[in-house]
VEXKOL-675026 format. One record per atom (N, C-alpha, C): x, y, z; residue in three letters; atom name; chain; residue number from 1. Coordinates in pm, whole numbers, padded with zeros to 5 digits. Example, Ala and Ser with C-alpha at 12.3 -4.5 7.8 and 13.67 -1.06 7.14 Angstrom:
<sites>
((01319; -00569; 00780); ALA; N; A; 1)
((01230; -00450; 00780); ALA; CA; A; 1)
((01320; -00330; 00780); ALA; C; A; 1)
((01285; -00225; 00708); SER; N; A; 2)
((01367; -00106; 00714); SER; CA; A; 2)
((01290; 00003; 00787); SER; C; A; 2)
</sites>
This chain:
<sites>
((00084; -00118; 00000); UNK; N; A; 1)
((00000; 00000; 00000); UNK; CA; A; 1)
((00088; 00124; 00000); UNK; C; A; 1)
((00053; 00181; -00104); UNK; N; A; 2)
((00112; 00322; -00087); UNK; CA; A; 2)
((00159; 00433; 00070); UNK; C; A; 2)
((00224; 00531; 00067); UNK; N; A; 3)
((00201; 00578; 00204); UNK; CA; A; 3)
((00069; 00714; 00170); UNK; C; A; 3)
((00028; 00702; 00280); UNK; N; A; 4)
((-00084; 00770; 00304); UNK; CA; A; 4)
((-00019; 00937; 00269); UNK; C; A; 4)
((-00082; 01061; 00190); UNK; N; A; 5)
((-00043; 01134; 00199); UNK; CA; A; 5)
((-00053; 01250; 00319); UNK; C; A; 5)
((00012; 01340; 00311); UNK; N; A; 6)
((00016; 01381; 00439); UNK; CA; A; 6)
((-00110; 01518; 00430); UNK; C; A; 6)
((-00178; 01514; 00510); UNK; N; A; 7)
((-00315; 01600; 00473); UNK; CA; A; 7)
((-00301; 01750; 00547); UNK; C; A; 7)
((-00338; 01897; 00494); UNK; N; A; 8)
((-00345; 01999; 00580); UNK; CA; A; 8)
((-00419; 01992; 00722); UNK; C; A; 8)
((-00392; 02082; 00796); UNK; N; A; 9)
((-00469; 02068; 00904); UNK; CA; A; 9)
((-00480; 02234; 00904); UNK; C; A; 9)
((-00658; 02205; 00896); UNK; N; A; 10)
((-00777; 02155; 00873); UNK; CA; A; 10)
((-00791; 02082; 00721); UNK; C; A; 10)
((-00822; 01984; 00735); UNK; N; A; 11)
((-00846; 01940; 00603); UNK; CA; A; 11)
((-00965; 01925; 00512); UNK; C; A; 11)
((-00952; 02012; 00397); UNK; N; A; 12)
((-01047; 02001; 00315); UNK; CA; A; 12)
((-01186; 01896; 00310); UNK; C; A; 12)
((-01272; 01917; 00224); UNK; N; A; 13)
((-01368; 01827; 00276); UNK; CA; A; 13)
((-01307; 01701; 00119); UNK; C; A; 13)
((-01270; 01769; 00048); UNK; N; A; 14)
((-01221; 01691; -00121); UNK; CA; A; 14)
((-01096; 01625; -00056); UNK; C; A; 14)
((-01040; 01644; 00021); UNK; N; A; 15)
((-00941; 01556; 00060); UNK; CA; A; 15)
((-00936; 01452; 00149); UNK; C; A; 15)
((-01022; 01486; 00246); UNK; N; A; 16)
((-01057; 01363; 00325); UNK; CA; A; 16)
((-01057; 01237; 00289); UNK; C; A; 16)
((-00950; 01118; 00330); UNK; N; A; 17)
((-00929; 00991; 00251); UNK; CA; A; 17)
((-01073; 00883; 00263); UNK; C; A; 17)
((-01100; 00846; 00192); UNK; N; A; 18)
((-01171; 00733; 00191); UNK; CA; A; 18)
((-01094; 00624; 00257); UNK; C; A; 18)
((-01151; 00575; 00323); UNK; N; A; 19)
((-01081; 00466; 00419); UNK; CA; A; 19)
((-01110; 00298; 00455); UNK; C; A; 19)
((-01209; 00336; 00383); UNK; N; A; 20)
((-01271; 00198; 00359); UNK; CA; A; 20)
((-01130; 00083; 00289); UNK; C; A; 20)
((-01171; -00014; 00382); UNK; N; A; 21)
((-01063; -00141; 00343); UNK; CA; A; 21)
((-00941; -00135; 00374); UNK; C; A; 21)
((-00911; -00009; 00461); UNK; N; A; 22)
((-00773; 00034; 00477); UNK; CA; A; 22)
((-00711; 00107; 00599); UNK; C; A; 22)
((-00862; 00156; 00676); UNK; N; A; 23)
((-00861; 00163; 00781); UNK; CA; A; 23)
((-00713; 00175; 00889); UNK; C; A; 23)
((-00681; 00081; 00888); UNK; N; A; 24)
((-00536; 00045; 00967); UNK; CA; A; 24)
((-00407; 00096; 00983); UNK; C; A; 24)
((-00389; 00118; 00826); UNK; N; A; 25)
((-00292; 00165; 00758); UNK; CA; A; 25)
((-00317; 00334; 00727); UNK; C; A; 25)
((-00418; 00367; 00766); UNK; N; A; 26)
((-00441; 00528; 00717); UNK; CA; A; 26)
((-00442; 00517; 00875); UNK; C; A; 26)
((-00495; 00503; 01002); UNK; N; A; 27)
((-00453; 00542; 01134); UNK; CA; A; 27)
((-00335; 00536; 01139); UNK; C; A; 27)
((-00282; 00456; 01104); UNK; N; A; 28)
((-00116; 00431; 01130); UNK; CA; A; 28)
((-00027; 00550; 01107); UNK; C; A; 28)
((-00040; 00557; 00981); UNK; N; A; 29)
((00021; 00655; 00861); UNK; CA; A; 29)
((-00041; 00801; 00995); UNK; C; A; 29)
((-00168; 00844; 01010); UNK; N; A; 30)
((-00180; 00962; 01064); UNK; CA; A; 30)
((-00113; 00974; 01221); UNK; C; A; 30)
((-00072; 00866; 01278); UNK; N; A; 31)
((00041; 00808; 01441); UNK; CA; A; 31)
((00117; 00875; 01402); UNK; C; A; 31)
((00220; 00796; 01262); UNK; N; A; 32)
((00328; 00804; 01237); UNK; CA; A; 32)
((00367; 00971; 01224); UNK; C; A; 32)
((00250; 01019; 01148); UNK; N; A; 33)
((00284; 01159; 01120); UNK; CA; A; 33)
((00244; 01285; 01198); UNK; C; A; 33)
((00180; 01208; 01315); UNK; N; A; 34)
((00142; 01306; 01465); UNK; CA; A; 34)
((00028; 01391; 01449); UNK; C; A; 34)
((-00020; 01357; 01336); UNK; N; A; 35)
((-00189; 01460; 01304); UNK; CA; A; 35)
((-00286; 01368; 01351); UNK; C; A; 35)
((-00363; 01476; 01385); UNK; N; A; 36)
((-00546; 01424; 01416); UNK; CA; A; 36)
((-00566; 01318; 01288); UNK; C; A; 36)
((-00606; 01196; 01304); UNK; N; A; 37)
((-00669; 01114; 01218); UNK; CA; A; 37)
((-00740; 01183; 01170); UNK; C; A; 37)
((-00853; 01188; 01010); UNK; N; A; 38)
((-00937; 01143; 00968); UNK; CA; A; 38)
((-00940; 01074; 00846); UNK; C; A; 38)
((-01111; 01006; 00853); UNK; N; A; 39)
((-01107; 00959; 00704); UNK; CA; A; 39)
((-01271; 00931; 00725); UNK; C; A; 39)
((-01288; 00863; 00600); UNK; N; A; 40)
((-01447; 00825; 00632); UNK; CA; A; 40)
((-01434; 00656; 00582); UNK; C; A; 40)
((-01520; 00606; 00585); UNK; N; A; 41)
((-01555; 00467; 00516); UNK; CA; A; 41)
((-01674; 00421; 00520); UNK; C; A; 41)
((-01667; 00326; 00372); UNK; N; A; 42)
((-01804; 00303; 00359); UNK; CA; A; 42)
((-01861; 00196; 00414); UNK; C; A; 42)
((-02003; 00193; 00437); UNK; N; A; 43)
((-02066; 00110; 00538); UNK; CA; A; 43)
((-02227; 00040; 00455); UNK; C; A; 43)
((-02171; -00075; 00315); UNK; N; A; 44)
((-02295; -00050; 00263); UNK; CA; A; 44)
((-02358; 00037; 00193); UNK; C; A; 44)
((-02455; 00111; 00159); UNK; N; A; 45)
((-02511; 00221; 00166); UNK; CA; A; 45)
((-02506; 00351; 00200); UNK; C; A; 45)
((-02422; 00344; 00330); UNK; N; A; 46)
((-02412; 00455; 00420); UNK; CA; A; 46)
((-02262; 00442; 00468); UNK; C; A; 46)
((-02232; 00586; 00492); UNK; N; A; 47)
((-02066; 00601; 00517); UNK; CA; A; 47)
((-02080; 00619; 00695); UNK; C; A; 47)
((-01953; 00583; 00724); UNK; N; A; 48)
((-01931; 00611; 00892); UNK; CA; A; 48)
((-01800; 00724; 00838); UNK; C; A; 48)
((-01778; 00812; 00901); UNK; N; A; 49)
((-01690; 00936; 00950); UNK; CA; A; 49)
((-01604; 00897; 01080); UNK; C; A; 49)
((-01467; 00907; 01076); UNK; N; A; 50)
((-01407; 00884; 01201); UNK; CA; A; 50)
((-01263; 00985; 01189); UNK; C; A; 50)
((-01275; 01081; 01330); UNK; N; A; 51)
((-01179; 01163; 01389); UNK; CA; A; 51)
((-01093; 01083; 01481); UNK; C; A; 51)
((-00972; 01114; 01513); UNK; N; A; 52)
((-00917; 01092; 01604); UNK; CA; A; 52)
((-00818; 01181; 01672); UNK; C; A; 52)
((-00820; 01205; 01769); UNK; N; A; 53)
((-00737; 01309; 01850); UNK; CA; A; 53)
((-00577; 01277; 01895); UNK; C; A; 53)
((-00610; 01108; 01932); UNK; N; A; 54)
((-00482; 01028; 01981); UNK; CA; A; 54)
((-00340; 01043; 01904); UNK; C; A; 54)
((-00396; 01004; 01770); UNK; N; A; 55)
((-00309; 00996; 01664); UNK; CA; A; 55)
((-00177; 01078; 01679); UNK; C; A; 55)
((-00247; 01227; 01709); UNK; N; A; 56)
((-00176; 01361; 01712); UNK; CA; A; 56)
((-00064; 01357; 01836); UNK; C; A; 56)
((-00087; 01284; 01935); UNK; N; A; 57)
((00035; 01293; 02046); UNK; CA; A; 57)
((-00003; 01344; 02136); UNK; C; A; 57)
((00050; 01310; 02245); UNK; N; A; 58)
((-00024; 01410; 02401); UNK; CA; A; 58)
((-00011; 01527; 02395); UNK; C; A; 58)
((00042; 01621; 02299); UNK; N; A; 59)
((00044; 01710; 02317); UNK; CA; A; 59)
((-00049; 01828; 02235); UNK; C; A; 59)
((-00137; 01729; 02203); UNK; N; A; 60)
((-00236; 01782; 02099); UNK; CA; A; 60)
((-00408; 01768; 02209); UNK; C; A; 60)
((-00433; 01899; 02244); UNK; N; A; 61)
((-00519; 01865; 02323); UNK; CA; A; 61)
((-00631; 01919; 02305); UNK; C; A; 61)
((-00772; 01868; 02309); UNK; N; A; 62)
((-00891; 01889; 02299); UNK; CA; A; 62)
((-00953; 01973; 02384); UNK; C; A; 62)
((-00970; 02078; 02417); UNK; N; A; 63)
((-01043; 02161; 02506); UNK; CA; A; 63)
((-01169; 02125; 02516); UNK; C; A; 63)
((-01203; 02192; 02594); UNK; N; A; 64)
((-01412; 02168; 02702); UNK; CA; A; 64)
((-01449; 02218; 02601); UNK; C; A; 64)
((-01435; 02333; 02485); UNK; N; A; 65)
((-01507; 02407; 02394); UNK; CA; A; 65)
((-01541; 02357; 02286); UNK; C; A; 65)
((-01414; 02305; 02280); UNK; N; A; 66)
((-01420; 02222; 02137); UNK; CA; A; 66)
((-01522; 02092; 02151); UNK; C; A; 66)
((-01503; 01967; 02241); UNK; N; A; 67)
((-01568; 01929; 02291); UNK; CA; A; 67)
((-01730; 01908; 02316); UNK; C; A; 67)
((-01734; 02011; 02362); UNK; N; A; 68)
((-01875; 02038; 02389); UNK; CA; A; 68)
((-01950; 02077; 02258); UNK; C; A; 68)
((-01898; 02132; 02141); UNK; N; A; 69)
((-01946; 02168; 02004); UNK; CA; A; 69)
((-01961; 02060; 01961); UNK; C; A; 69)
((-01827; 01944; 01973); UNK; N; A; 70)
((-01811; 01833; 01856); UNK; CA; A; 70)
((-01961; 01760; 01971); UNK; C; A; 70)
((-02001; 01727; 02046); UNK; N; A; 71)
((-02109; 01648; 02131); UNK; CA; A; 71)
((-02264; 01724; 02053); UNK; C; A; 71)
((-02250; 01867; 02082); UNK; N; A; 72)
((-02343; 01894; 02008); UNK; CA; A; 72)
((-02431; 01887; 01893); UNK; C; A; 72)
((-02280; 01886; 01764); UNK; N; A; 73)
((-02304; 01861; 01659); UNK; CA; A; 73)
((-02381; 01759; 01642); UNK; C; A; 73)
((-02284; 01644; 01730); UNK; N; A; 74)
((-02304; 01530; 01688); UNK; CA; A; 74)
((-02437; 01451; 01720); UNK; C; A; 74)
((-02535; 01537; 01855); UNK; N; A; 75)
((-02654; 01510; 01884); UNK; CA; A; 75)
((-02718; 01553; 01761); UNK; C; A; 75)
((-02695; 01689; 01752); UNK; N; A; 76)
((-02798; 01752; 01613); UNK; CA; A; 76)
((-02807; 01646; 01503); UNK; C; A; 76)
((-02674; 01608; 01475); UNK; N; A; 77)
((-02655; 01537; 01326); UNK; CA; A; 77)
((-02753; 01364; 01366); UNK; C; A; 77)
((-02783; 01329; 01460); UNK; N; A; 78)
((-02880; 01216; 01524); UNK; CA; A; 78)
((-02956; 01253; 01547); UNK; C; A; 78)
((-02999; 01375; 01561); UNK; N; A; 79)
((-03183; 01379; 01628); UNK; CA; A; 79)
((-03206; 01405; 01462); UNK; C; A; 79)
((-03159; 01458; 01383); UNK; N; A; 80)
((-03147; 01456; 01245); UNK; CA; A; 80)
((-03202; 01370; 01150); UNK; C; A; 80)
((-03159; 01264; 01225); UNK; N; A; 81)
((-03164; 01121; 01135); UNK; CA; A; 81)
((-03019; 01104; 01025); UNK; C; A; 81)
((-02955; 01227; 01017); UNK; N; A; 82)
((-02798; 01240; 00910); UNK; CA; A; 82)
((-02686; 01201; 00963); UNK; C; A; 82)
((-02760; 01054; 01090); UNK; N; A; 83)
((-02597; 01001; 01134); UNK; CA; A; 83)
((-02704; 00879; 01219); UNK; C; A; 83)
((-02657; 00777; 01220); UNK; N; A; 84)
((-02698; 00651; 01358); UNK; CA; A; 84)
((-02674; 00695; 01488); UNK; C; A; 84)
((-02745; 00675; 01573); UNK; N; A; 85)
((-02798; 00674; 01734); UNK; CA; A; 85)
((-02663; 00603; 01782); UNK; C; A; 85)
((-02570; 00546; 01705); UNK; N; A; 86)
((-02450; 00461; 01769); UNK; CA; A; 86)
((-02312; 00497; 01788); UNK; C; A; 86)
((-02334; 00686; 01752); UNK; N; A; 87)
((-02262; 00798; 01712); UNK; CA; A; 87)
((-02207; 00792; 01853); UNK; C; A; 87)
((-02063; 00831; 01821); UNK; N; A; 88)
((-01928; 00754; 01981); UNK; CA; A; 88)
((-01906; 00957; 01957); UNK; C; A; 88)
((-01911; 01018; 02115); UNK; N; A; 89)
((-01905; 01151; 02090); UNK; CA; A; 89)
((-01795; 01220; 02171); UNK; C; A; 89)
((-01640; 01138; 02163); UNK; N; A; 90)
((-01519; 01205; 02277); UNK; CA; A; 90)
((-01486; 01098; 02413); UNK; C; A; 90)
((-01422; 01210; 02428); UNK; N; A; 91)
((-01350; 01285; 02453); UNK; CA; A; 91)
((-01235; 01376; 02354); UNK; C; A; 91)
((-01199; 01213; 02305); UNK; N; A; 92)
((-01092; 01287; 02173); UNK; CA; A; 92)
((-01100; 01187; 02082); UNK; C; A; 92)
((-01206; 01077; 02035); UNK; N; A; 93)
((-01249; 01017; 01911); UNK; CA; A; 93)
((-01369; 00998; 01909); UNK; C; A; 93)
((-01405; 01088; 01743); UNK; N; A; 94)
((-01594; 01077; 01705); UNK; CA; A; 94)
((-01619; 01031; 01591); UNK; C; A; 94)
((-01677; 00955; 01612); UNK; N; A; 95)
((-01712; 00895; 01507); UNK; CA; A; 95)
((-01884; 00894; 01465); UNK; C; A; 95)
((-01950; 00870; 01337); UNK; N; A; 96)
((-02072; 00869; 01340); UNK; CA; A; 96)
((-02088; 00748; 01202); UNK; C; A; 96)
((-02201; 00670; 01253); UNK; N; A; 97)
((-02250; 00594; 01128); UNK; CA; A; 97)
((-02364; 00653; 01077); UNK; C; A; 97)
((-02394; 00564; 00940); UNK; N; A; 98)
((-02511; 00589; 00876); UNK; CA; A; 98)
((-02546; 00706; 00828); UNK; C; A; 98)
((-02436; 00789; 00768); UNK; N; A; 99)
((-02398; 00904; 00700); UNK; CA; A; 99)
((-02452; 00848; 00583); UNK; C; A; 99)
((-02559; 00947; 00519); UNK; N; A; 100)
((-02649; 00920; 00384); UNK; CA; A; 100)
((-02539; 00912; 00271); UNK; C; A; 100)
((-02456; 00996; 00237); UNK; N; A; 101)
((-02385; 00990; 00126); UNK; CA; A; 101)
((-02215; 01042; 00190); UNK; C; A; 101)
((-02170; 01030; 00047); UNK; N; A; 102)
((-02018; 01084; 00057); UNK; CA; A; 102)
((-01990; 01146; 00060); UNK; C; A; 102)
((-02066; 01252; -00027); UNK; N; A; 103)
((-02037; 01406; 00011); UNK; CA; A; 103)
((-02028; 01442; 00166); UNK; C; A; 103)
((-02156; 01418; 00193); UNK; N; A; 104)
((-02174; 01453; 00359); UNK; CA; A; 104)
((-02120; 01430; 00425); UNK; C; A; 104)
((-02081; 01285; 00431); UNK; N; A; 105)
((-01954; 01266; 00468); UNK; CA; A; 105)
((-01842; 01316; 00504); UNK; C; A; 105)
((-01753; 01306; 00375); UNK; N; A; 106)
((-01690; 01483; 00366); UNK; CA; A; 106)
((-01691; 01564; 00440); UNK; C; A; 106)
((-01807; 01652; 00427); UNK; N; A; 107)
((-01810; 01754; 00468); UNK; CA; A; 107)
((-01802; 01730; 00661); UNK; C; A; 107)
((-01901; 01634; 00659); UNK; N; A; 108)
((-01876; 01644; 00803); UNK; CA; A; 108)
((-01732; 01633; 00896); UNK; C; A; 108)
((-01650; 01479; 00809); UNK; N; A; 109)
((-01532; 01447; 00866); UNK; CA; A; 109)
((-01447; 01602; 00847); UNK; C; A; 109)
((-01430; 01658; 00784); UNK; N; A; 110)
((-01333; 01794; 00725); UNK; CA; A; 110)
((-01434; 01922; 00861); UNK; C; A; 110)
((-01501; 01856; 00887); UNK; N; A; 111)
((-01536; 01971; 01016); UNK; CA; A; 111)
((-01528; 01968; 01119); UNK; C; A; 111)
((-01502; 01814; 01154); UNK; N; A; 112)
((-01438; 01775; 01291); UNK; CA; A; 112)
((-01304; 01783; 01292); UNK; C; A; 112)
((-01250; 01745; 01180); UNK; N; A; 113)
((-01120; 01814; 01144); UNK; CA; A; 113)
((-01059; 01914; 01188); UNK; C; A; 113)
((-01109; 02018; 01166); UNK; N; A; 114)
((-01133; 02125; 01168); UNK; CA; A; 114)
((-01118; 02194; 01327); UNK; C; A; 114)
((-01236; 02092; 01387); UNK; N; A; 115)
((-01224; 02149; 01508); UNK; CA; A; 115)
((-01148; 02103; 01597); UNK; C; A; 115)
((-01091; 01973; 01563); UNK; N; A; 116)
((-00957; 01960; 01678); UNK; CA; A; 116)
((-00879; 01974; 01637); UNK; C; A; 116)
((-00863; 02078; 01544); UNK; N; A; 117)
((-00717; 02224; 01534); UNK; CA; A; 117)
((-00786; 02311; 01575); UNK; C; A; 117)
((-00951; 02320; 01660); UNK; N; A; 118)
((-00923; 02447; 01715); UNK; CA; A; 118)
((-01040; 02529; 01590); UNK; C; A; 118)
((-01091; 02536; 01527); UNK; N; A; 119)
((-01168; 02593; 01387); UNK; CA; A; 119)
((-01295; 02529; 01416); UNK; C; A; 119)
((-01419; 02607; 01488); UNK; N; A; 120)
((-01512; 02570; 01477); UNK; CA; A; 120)
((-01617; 02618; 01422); UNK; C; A; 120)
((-01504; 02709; 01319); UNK; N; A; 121)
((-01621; 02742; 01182); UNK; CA; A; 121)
((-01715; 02675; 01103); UNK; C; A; 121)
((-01603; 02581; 01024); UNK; N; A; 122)
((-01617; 02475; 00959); UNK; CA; A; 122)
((-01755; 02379; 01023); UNK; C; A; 122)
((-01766; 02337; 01097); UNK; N; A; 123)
((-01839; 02288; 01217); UNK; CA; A; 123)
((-01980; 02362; 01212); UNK; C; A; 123)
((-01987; 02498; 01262); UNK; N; A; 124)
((-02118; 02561; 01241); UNK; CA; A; 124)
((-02186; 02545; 01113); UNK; C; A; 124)
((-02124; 02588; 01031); UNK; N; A; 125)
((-02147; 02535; 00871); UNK; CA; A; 125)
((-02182; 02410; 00811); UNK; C; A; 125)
((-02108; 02348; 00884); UNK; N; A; 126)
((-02186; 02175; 00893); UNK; CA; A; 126)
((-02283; 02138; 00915); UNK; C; A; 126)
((-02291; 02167; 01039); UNK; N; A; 127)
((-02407; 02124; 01121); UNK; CA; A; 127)
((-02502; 02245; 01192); UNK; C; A; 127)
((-02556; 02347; 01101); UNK; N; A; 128)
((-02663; 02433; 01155); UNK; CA; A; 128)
((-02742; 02407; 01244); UNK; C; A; 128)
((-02757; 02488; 01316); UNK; N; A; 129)
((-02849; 02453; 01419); UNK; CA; A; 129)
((-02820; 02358; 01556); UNK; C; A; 129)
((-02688; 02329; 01546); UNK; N; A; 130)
((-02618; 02301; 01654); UNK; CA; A; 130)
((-02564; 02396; 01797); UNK; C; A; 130)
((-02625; 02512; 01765); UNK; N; A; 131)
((-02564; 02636; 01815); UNK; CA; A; 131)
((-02369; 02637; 01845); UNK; C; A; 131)
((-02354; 02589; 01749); UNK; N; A; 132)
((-02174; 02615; 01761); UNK; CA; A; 132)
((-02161; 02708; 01730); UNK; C; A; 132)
((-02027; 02823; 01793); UNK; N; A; 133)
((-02040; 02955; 01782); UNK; CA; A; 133)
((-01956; 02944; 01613); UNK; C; A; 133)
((-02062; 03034; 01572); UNK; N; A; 134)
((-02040; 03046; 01406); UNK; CA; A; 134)
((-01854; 03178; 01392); UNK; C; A; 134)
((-01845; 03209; 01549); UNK; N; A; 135)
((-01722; 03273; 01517); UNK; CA; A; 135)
((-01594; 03157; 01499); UNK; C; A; 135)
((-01594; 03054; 01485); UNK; N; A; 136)
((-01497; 02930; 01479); UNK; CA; A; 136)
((-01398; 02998; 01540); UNK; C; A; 136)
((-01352; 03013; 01616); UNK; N; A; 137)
((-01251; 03009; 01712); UNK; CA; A; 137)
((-01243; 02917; 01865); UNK; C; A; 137)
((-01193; 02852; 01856); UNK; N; A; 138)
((-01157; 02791; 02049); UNK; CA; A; 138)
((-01070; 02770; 02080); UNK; C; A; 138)
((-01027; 02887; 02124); UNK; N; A; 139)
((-00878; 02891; 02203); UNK; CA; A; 139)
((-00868; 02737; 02309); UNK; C; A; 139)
((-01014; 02751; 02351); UNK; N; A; 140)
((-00963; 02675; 02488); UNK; CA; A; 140)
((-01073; 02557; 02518); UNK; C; A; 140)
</sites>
C-alpha cells in the first residue's frame, strides 16, 4: 500500500481519505505523522466518519469548547436522522455511522477536522443549528 499522503490541518472536505478497506494503515500513517486522524468509510449504503485526536500525540489537546461543540453537533446530526444513534461523541475520538452519502460525509469528517485544530467554523457550517459559535474560534 502506498504511504498515506500527508493531509493539511484543517483538512479540506475533497481531501478527506476514503478509508474503507484500509482503515489500519491510514490510522497508522496519521500516528506516524502526529496529526489528528481522519477519514471516512463506507458502510454498505451509508458512510461512517471517524476523527481521532490520539493519533496527534499528548500534546495535541482537545479543550471543554471544542468538545462540547463536537457532542453537540453530533446530537444535532442524530436527532437529524444524518448520522446513527450509535454515534461515539469524545472525549478525543468521534465517530458517526449511517452518513447518507459521501459528500456529507466529507463535509462532516473535514469539520471535525477542523475542530480539533481548534476551527469551529467549519463545524457551524456543517451542522446548523447546533448552536456552535459560528465565530470558529476555540482557544480553549
Amino acid at each position: 500500500m502506498p504511504v498515506m499522503q500527508h493531509l493539511p490541518a484543517p483538512c479540506p472536505a475533497h481531501l478527506v481519505p476514503d478509508a474503507t478497506g484500509r482503515f489500519d494503515a491510514a490510522y497508522r500513517a496519521a500516528k506516524d505523522q502526529r496529526v489528528v486522524f481522519v477519514g471516512i468509510e463506507r458502510e454498505g449504503e451509508r458512510w461512517t466518519v471517524k476523527v481521532d485526536a490520539l493519533t496527534a500525540g499528548p500534546d495535541h489537546v482537545v479543550g471543554d469548547v471544542v468538545n462540547a461543540a463536537m457532542r453537540a453537533a453530533i446530537v444535532r446530526l442524530v436527532q437529524t436522522r444524518e448520522a446513527g444513534s450509535d454515534a461515539f461523541a469524545g472525549p478525543v475520538y468521534f465517530m458517526l455511522h449511517a452518513v447518507p452519502n459521501q459528500t456529507q460525509a466529507r463535509e462532516i469528517a473535514a469539520a471535525f477536522h477542523a475542530a480539533l485544530y481548534g476551527d469551529l467554523g467549519p463545524l457551524a457550517r456543517a451542522v446548523p443549528g447546533a448552536g456552535v459559535d459560528r465565530e470558529g474560534d476555540a482557544a480553549g
